[in-house]
C-alpha positions in Angstrom: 0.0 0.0 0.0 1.6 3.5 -1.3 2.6 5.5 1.5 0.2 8.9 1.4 0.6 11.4 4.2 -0.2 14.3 2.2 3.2 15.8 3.8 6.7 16.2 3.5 8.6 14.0 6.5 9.3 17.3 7.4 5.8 18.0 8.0 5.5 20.8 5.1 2.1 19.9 3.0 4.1 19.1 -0.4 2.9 16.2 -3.5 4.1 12.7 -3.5 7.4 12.5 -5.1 7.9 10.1 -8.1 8.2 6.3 -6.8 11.6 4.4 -6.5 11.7 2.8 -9.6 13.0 -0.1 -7.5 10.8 -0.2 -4.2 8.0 1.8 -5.2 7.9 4.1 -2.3 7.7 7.4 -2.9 11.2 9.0 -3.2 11.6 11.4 -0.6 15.7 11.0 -0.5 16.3 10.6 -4.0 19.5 9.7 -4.7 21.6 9.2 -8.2 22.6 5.6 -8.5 25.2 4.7 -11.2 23.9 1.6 -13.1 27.6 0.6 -13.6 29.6 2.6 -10.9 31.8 5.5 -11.8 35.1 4.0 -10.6 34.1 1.3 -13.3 33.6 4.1 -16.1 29.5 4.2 -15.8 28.3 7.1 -16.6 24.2 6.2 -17.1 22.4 7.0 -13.5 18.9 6.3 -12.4 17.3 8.5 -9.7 16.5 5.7 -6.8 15.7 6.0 -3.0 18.2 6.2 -0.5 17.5 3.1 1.0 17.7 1.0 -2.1 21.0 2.7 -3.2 22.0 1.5 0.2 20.8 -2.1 -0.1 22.4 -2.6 -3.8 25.8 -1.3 -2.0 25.5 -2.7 0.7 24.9 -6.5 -1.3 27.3 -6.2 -4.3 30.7 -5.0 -4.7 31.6 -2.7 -7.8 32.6 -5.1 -9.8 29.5 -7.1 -9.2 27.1 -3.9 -10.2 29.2 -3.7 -13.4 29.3 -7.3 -14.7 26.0 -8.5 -13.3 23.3 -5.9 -11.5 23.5 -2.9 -13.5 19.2 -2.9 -14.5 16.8 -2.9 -12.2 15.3 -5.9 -13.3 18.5 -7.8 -12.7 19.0 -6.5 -9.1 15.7 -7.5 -8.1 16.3 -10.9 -9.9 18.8 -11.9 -6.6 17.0 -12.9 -3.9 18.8 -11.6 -1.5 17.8 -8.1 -3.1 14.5 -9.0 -3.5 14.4 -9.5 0.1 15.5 -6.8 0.9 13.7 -4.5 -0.9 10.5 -6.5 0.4 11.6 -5.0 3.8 12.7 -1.6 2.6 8.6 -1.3 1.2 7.3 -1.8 4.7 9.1 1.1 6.2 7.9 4.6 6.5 9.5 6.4 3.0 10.3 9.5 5.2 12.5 7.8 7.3 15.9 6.3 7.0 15.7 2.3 7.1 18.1 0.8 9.3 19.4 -2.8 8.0 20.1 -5.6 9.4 24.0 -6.3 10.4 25.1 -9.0 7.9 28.7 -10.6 7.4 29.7 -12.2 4.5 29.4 -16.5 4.8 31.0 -19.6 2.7 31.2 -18.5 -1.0 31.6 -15.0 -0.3 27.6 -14.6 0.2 26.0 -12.1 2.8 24.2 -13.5 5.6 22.3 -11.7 8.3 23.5 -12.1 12.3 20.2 -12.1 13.1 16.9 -13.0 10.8 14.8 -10.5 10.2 
């Protein structure tokens, strides 16, 4: 369900912003994600929320958003983004989401401390 206050999380009466092309939400803390990242020579950028520029940074390493995860579509193809951004659509889009601590497993793959 679209979050709809009918006001800024500052509390100023403003429109909803444009949705997160990758969570939905609307974008309150836009923020310029680089489809493949600029130390990688990616120049193309998609305006996404703050938490879901988090998440994909927080998931894949540079090299990773470059080779493999730079559309939308293929970053919500891994689960583990997927689940995350299942997460990041339940929290309050004026807020700042606060993610889990993870640590990387066997193989190199994130896993969380605790399950959430």
């Amino acid at each position: 369900m679209p979050y709809n206050a009918g006001s800024s999380p500052a509390g100023g009466a403003i429109m909803n912003p444009d949705p997160c092309p990758i969570c939905g939400r609307p974008n309150f803390h836009p923020s310029d994600h680089h489809l493949v990242p600029k130390s990688r020579g990616g120049k193309d950028t998609l305006t996404i929320c703050r938490d879901c520029h988090h998440a994909a940074h927080l998931l894949f390493s540079n090299k990773e958003l470059e080779r493999t995860y730079n559309t939308v579509e293929a970053l919500l193809g891994h689960p583990e983004m997927a689940r995350m951004v299942a997460f990041i659509k339940r929290q309050d889009p004026g807020g700042k989401v606060r993610f889990p601590a993870l640590r990387r497993g066997n193989g190199g793959k994130l896993r969380p401390v605790h399950s959430w």
